[in-house]
C-alpha positions as CSV (number, residue, x, y, z in Angstrom):
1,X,0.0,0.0,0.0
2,X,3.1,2.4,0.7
3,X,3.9,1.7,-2.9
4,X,0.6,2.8,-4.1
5,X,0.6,5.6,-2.3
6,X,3.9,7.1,-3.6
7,X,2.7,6.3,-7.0
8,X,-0.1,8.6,-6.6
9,X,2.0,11.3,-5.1
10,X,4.2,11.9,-7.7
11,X,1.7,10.7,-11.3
12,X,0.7,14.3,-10.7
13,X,4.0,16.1,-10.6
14,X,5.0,14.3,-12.9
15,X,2.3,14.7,-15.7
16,X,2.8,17.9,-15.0
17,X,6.6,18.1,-16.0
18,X,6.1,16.4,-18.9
19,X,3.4,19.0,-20.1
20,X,5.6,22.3,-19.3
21,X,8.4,20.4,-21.0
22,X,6.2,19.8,-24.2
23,X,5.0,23.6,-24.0
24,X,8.6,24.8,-23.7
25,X,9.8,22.7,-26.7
26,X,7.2,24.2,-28.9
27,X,8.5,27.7,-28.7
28,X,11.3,26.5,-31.1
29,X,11.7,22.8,-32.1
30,X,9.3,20.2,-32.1
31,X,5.8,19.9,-31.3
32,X,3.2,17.6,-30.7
33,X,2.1,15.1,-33.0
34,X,2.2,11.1,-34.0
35,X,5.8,10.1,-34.2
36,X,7.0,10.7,-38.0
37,X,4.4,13.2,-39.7
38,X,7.7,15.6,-40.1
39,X,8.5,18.4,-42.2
40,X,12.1,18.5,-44.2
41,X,13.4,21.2,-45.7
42,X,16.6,21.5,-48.6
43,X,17.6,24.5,-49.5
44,X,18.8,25.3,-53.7
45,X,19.8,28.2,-53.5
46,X,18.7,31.9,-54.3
47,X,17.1,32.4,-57.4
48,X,18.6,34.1,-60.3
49,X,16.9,37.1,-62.5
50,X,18.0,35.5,-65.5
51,X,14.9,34.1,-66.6
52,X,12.7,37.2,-65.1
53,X,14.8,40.2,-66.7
54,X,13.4,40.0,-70.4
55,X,14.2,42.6,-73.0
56,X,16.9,44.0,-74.7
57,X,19.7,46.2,-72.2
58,X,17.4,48.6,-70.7
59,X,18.8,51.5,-72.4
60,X,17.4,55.0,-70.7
61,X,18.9,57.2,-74.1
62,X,19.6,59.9,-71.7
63,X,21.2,63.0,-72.4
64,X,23.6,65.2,-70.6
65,X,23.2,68.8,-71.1
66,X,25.1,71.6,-70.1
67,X,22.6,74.7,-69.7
68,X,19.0,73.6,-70.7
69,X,17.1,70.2,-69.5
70,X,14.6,68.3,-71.2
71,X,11.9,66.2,-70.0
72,X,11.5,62.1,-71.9
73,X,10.3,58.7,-71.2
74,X,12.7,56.2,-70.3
75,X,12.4,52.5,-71.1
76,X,9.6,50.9,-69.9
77,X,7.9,54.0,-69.0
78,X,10.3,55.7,-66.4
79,X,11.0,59.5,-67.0
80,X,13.3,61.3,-66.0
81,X,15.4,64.5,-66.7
82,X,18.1,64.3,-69.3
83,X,21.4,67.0,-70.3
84,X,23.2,66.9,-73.6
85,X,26.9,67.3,-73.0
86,X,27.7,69.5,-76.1
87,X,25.7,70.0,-79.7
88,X,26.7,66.9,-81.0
89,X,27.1,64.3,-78.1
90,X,25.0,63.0,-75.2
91,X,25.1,60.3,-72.3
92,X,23.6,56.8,-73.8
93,X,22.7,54.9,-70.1
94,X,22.3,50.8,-70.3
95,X,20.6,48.8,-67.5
96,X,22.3,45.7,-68.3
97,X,21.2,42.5,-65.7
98,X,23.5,40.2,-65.4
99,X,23.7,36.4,-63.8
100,X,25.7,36.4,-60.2
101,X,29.0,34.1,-60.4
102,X,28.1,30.8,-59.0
103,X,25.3,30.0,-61.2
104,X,24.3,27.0,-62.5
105,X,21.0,25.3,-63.6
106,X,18.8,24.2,-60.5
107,X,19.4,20.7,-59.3
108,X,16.3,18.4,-59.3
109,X,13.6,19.1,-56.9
110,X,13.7,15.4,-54.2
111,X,9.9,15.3,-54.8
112,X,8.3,18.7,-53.6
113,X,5.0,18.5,-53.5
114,X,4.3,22.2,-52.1
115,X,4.3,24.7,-54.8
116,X,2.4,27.0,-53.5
117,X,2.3,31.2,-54.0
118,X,5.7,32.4,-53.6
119,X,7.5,28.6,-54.2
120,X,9.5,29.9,-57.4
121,X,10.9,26.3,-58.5
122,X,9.3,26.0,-61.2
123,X,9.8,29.7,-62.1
124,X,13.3,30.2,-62.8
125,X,16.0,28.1,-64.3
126,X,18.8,29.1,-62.6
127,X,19.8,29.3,-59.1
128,X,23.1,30.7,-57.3
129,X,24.1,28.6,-53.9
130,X,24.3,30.9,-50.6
131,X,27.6,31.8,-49.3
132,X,28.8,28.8,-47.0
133,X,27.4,30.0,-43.1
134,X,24.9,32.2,-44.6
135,X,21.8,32.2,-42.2
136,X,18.6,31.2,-42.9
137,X,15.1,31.1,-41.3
138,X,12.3,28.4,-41.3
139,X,9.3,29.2,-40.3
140,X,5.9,27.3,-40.2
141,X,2.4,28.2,-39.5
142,X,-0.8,26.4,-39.4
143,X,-3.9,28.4,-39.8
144,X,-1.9,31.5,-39.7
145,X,-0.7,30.9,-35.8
146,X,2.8,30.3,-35.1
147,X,4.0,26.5,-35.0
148,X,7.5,25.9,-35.2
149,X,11.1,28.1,-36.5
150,X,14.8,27.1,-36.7
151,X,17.4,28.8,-37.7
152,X,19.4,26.6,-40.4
153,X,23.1,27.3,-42.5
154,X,23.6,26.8,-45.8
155,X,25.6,24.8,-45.2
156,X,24.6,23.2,-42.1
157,X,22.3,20.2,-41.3
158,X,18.9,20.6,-42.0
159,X,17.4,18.3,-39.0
160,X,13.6,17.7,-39.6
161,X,10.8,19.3,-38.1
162,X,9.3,16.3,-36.4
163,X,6.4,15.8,-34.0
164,X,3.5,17.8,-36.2
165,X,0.1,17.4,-36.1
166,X,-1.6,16.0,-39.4
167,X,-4.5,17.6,-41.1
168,X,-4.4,21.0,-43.2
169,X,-3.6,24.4,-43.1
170,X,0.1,24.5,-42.8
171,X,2.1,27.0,-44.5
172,X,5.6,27.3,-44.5
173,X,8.2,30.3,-44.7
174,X,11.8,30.8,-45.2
175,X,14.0,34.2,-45.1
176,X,17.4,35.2,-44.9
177,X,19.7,38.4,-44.9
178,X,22.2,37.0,-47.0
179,X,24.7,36.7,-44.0
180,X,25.8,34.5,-41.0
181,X,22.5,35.9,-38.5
182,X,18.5,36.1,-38.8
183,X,15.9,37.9,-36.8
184,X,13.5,35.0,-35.6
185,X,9.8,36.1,-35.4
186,X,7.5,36.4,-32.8
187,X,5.5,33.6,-31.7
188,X,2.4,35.5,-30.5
189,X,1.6,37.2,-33.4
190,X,-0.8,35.4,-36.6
191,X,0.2,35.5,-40.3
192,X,-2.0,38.3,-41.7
193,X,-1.8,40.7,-44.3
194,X,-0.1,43.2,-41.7
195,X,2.1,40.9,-40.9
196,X,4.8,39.7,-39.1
197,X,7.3,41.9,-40.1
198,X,11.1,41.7,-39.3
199,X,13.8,44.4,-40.1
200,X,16.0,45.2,-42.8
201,X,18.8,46.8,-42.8
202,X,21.0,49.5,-45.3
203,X,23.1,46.4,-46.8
204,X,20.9,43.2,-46.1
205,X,20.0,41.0,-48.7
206,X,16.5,40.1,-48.1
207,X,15.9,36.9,-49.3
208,X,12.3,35.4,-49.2
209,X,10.6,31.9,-50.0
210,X,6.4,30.9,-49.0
211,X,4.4,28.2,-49.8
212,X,1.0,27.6,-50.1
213,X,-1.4,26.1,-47.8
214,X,-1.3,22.1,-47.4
215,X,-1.8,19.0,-45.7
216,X,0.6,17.0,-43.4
217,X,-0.5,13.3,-43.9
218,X,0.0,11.1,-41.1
219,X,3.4,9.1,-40.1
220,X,4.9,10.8,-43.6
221,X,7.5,13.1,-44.2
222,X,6.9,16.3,-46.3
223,X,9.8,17.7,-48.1
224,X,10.3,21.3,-49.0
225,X,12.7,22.6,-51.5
226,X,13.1,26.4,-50.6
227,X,14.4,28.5,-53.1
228,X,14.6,32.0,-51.8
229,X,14.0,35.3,-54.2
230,X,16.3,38.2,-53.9
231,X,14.7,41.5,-53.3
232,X,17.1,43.7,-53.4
233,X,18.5,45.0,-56.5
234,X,22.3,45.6,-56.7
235,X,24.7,47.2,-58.9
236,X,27.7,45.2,-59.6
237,X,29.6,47.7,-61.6
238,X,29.5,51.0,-63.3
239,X,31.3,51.8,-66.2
240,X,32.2,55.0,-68.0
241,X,33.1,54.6,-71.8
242,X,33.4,57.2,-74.6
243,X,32.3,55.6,-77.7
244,X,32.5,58.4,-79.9
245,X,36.0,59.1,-81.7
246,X,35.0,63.0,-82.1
247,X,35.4,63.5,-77.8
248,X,38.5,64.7,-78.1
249,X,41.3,63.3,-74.8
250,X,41.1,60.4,-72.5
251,X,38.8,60.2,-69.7
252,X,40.6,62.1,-66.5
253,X,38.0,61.3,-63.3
254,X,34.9,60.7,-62.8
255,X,34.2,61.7,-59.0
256,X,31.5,61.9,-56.4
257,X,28.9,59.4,-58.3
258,X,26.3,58.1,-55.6
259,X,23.2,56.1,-56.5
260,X,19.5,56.6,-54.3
261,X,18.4,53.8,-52.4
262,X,15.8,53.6,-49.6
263,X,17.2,53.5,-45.6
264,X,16.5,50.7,-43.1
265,X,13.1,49.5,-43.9
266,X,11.1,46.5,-43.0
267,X,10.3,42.8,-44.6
268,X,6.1,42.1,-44.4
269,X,6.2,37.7,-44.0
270,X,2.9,37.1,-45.4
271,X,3.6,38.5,-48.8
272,X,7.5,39.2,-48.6
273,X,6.5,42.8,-49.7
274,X,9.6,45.5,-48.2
275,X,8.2,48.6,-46.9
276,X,10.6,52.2,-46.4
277,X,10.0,55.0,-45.0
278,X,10.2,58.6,-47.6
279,X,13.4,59.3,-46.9
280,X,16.3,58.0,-48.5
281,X,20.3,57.7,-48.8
282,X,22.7,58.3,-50.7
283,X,25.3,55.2,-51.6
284,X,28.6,56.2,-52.6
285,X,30.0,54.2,-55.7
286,X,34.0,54.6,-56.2
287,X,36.1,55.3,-59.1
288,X,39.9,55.3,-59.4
289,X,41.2,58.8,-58.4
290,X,42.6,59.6,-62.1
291,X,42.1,58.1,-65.4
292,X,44.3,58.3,-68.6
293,X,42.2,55.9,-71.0
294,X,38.9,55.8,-73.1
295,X,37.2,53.6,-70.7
296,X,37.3,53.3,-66.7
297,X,35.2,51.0,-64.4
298,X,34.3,51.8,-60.9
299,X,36.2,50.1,-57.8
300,X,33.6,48.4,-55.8
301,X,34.8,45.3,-54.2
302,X,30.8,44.0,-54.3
303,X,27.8,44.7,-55.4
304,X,25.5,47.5,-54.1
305,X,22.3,47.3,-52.9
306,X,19.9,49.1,-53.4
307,X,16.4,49.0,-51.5
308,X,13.1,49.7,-54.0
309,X,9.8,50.5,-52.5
310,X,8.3,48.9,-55.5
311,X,9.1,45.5,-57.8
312,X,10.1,48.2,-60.3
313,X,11.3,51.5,-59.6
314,X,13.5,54.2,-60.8
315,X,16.4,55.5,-58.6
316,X,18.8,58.0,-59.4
317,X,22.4,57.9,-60.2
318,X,24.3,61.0,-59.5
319,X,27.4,62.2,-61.1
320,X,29.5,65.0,-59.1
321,X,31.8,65.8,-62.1
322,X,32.9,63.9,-65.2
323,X,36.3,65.4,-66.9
324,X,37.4,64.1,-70.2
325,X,40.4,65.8,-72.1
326,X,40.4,69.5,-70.8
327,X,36.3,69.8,-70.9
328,X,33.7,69.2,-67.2
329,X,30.6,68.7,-66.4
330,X,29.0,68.9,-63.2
331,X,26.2,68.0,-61.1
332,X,24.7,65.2,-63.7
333,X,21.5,63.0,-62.7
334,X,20.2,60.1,-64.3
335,X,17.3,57.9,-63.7
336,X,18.1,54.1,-63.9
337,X,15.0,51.6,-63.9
338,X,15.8,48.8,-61.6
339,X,13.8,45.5,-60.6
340,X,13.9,44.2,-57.1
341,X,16.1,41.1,-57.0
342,X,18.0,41.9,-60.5
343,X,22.1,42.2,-60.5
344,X,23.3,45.0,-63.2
345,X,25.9,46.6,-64.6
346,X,25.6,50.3,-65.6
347,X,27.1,51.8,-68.7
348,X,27.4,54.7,-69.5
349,X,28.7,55.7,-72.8
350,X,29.5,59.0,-74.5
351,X,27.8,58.7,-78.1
352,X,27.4,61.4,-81.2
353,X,24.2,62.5,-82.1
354,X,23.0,60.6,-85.8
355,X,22.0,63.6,-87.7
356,X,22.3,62.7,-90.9
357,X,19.6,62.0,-93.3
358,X,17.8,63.7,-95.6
359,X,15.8,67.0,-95.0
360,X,12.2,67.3,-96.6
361,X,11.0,71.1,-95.7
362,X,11.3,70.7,-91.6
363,X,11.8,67.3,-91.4
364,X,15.3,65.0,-91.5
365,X,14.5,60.9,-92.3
366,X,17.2,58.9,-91.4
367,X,19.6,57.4,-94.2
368,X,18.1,53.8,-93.6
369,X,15.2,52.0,-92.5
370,X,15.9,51.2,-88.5
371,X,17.5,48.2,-87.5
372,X,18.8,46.5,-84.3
373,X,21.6,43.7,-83.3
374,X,21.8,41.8,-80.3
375,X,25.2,40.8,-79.5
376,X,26.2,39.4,-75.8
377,X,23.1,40.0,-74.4
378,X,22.8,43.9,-75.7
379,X,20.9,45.6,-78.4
380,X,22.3,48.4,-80.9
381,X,20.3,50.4,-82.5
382,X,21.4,52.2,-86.1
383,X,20.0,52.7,-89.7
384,X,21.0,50.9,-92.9
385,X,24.0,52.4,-94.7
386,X,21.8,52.8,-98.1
387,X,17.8,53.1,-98.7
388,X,18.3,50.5,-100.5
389,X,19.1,48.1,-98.0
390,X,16.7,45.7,-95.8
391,X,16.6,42.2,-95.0
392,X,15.0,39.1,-96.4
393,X,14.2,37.6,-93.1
394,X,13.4,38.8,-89.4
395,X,16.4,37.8,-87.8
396,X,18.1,40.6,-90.0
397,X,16.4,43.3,-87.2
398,X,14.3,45.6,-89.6
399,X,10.9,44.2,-88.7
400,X,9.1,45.3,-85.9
401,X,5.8,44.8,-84.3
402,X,4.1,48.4,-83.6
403,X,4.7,50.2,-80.5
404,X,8.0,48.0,-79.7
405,X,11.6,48.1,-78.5
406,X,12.9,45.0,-79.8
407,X,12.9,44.1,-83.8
408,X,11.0,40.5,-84.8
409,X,9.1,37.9,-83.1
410,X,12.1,36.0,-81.7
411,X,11.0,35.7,-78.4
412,X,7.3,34.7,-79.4
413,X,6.0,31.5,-81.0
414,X,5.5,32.9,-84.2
415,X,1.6,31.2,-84.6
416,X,0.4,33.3,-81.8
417,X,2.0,36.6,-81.4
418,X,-0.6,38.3,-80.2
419,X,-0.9,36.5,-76.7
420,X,2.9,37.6,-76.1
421,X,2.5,41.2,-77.5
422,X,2.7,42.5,-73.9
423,X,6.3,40.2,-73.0
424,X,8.1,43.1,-75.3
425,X,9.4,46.3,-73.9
426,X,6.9,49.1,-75.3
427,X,8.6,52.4,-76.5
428,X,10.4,53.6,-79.1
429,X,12.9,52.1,-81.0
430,X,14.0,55.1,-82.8
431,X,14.8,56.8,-79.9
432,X,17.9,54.3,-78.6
433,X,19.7,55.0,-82.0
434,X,20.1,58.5,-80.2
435,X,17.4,60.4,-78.6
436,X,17.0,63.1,-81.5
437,X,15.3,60.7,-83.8
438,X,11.1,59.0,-83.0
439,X,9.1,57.2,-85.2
440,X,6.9,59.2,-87.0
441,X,3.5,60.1,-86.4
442,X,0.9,60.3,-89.2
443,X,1.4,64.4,-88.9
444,X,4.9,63.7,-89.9
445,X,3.3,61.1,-92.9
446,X,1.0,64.0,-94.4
447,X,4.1,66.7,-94.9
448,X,5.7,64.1,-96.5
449,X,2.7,63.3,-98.3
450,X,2.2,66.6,-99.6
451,X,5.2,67.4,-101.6
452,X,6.5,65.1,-104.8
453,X,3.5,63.2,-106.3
454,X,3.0,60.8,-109.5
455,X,-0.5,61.0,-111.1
456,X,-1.9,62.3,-108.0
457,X,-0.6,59.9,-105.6
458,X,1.9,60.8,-103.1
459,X,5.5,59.6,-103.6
460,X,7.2,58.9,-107.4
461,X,7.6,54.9,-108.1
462,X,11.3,54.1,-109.3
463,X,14.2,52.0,-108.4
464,X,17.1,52.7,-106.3
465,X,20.8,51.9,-106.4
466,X,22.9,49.2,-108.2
467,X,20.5,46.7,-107.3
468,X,17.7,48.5,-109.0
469,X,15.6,47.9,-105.5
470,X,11.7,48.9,-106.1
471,X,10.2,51.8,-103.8
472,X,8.5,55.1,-103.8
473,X,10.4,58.8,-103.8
474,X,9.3,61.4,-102.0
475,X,10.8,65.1,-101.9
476,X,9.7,68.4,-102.2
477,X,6.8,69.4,-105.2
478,X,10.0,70.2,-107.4
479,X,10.4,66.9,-108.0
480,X,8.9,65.7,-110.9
481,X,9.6,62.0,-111.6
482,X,12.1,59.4,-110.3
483,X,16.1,60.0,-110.4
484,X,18.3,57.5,-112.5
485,X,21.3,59.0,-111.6
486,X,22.3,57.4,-108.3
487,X,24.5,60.9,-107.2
488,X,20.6,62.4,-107.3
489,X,18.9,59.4,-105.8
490,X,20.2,59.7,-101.8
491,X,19.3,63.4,-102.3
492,X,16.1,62.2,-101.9
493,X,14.1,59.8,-99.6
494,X,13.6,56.6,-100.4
495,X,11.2,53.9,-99.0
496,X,12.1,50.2,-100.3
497,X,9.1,47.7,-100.9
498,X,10.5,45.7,-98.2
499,X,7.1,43.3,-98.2
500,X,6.4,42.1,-94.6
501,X,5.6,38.9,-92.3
502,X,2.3,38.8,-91.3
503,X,0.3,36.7,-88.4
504,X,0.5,33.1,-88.9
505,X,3.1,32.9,-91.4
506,X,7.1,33.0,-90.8
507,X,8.3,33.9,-94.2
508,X,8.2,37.3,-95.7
509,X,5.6,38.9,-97.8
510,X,7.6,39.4,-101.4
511,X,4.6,41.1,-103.0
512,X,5.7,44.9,-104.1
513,X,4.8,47.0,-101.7
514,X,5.3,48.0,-98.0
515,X,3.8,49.5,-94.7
516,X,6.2,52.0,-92.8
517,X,4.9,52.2,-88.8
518,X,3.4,55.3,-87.3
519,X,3.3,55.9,-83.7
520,X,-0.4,56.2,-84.2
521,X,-2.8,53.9,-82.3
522,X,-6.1,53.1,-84.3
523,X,-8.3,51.0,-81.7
524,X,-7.3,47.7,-79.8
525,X,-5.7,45.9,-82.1
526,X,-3.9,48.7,-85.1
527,X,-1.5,50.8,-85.2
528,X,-1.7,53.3,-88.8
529,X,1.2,52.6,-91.2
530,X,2.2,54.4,-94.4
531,X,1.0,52.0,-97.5
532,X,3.7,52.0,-100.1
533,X,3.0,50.1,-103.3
534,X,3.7,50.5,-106.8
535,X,0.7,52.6,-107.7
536,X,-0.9,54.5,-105.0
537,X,0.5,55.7,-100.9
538,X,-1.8,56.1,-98.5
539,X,-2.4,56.0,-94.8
540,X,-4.5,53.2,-93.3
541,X,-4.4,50.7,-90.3
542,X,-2.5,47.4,-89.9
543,X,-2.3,44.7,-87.1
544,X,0.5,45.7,-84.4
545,X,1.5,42.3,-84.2
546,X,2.6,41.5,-88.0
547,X,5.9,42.7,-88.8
548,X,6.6,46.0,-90.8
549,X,9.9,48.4,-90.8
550,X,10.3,51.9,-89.5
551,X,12.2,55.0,-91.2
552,X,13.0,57.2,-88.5
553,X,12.6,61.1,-88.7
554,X,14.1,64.1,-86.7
555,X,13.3,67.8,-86.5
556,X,15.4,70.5,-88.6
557,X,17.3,72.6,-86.5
């Protein structure tokens, strides 16, 4: 009976132990739950903006000016003001993303079966490993009220979270800073749009990774890859270049350039949104202290972050003083687009305004329909050397959809263009040959239409060059019918019947005749085009989506 007794003493106390034990391991590790419903976690990496940063080299065409500004949209939208350096040169910005060093194409997922909102494995293609040490956070909800967290390396080992409770509503989220700590988060507070929230500082690399909601099955383990999105942007390098053999000298400093970026802000869990308050600072970028060459690149031993409010943002790049050969200029400011999570290199380079062409009363047209090349990654933008010149296929970069940045329909499958109209950068192409020439409008159409005519139709049929290449003339009312002598011919403009590629079909339209884009929209769905063909020009609508080329035109000055 003594035995029985002391057994019933100490059951109590004891039960009791074993529940405050239970409670206190919750806070952290394990729960409560059937032995082996568990939760695994591998880590792959951090994602790469390879596959999200589409486009050509965002290229801002902005100017430098010495005494006057102007006021014109970037790409993708962004304005900004814009100098010109002298009367015949100007600052030509790229936005260039590049891929981090380190990365390589994602390893096989073990089986995932969570691919929920925020779970990007299936959206990129490339992944970069975290530094060895680098901290990382696991956290996992159920319901939106706290369960379990551990704080895990990158190179560490991921022990399990064991001891859950099957059923639904679990949710799991990962962050990191990119170095060797992480805040925890509370364990009071719910998952809500409002939060938790944890801090982040001036030069954190916020990294983020969610799930979806689902179901913990019984005596099973559930294995998570977590593949964490960068959102902060970060400049690798900047790099000053003069591109134009008529600057005169080498490049002599380039001092006191600083790029905007928000202050300490804070990191919203639920969505993985970053939040800043309005003011902001100023990050210093350095430069050698003198220069004696063409080109110089800045000295930062890494990249720079910089904190957007938004996914895309602008943030300004300021220039203290640029000295090349015995000429300065001070105090310049540039707008740079940026994407949260992209790497980039910034290049500025000194070009020379195109001006040449030919004038028709107070318009210049560019030598050359437009054309582009893409070579490592970058477009260029320029003109064909003759009138007579265009290509006999797309990938030649003379055909455009209306409205667009980037020539052809490379980057759509070429049977439905239409449902990846929106992928392309919208602007104007005309404008990143330098920022002096646009495409024209139909205004720009109709003076040209109302000078040189042939039986009362605008434009004189005729042939051009030593090809004898079929197109339409068009000059002042003086002329009277179409030159033979090619010294006469480039004294006048000349658009080619380059045909065109139309929807549904990949090969080129070789029926005379040929639509030059305006800038003006007609409805959903058109854009108007000048109609060139052997017997009549006129303007008139055409789909945005088929392929047509562009003659750029300028204002006389």
């Amino acid at each position: 009976m003594k035995l029985n007794n002391k057994i019933a003493f100490f059951f109590p106390i004891l039960l009791i132990a074993l529940q405050t034990l239970s409670s206190c391991k919750k806070d952290g590790q394990d729960g409560q739950g059937p032995e082996g419903t568990s939760i695994s976690v591998r880590l792959l990496g951090q994602s790469t903006m390879e596959a999200r940063a589409k486009g050509p080299s965002l290229s801002t065409g902005t100017t430098l000016a010495s005494s006057s500004t102007m006021e014109r949209t970037l790409h993708r939208g962004y304005t900004g003001t814009a100098v010109m350096l002298d009367g015949r040169h100007y600052l030509d910005v790229r936005v260039v993303p590049v891929t981090p060093e380190g990365s390589a194409a994602m390893p096989a997922s073990n089986g995932n079966p969570v691919t929920g909102p925020g779970s990007r494995a299936s959206a990129v293609s490339k992944t970069s490993a975290l530094a060895p040490n680098t901290a990382y956070q696991v956290v996992i909800y159920r319901n939106n009220k706290f369960v379990q967290q551990r704080t895990f390396s990158a190179n560490g080992n991921n022990k399990p979270f064991s001891g859950l409770e099957p059923g639904g509503g679990y949710r799991v989220i990962s962050y990191s800073f990119g170095n060797q700590t992480v805040s925890p988060v509370g364990t009071s507070e719910e998952l809500a749009a409002t939060g938790p929230s944890v801090p982040v500082g001036d030069d954190d690399r916020f990294m983020y990774f969610s799930t979806g909601t689902f179901s913990l099955a019984a005596g099973s383990d559930n294995p998570i890859d977590i593949l964490l999105d960068n959102k902060i942007a970060e400049i690798s390098a900047v790099q000053l270049n003069v591109a134009s053999e008529s600057v005169p000298g080498n490049i002599v400093y380039i001092r006191e350039v600083k790029i905007e970026s928000n202050i300490s802000g804070s990191a919203n869990l639920h969505s993985g949104t970053l939040s800043y308050p309005q003011d902001k600072e100023l990050k210093g970028i350095p430069f050698p202290a003198n220069s004696n060459g063409r080109t110089v690149t800045s000295s930062n031993t890494g990249p720079i972050k910089i904190g957007l409010q938004a996914a895309q943002a602008a943030a300004n790049l300021l220039i203290g003083s640029i000295t090349i050969g015995s000429v300065t200029k001070n105090d310049l400011k540039v707008p740079l687009p940026l994407t949260q999570g992209t790497r980039y290199r910034i290049e500025l380079n000194i070009r020379e305004f195109t001006s040449d062409g030919i004038q028709i009363g107070d318009l210049i047209w560019a030598p050359g329909n437009l054309k582009a090349e893409r070579t490592n990654g970058s477009w260029s933008y320029g003109f064909h050397s003759s009138q007579e010149n265009y290509s006999a296929n797309e990938s030649g970069g003379d055909y455009w959809m209306a409205g667009k940045e980037i020539p052809g329909r490379s980057h759509t499958d070429m049977n439905y263009p239409f449902s990846r109209y929106g992928d392309y950068p919208s602007g104007d192409p005309c404008r990143l040959v330098s920022p002096e020439w646009r495409t024209p409008g139909d205004s720009d159409f109709r003076k040209l239409m109302a000078g040189a005519s042939y039986m009362g139709n605008p434009g004189i049929p005729g042939k051009y060059g030593k090809n004898n290449v079929s197109g339409r003339y068009f000059g002042t009312v003086e002329l009277k019918e179409a030159p033979t002598d090619p010294a006469q011919q480039s004294r006048y403009l000349f658009l080619p019947f380059t045909g065109n590629f139309v929807n549904y079909n990949t090969g080129r339209q070789t029926v005379e005749g040929a639509n030059y884009w305006s800038t003006n929209v007609q409805g959903a769905e058109n854009y108007s085009t000048l109609h060139v063909r052997p017997s009549y020009s006129s303007l008139g609508g055409w789909w945005k989506v088929e392929l047509n080329p562009i003659r750029c035109v300028r204002d006389a000055k």
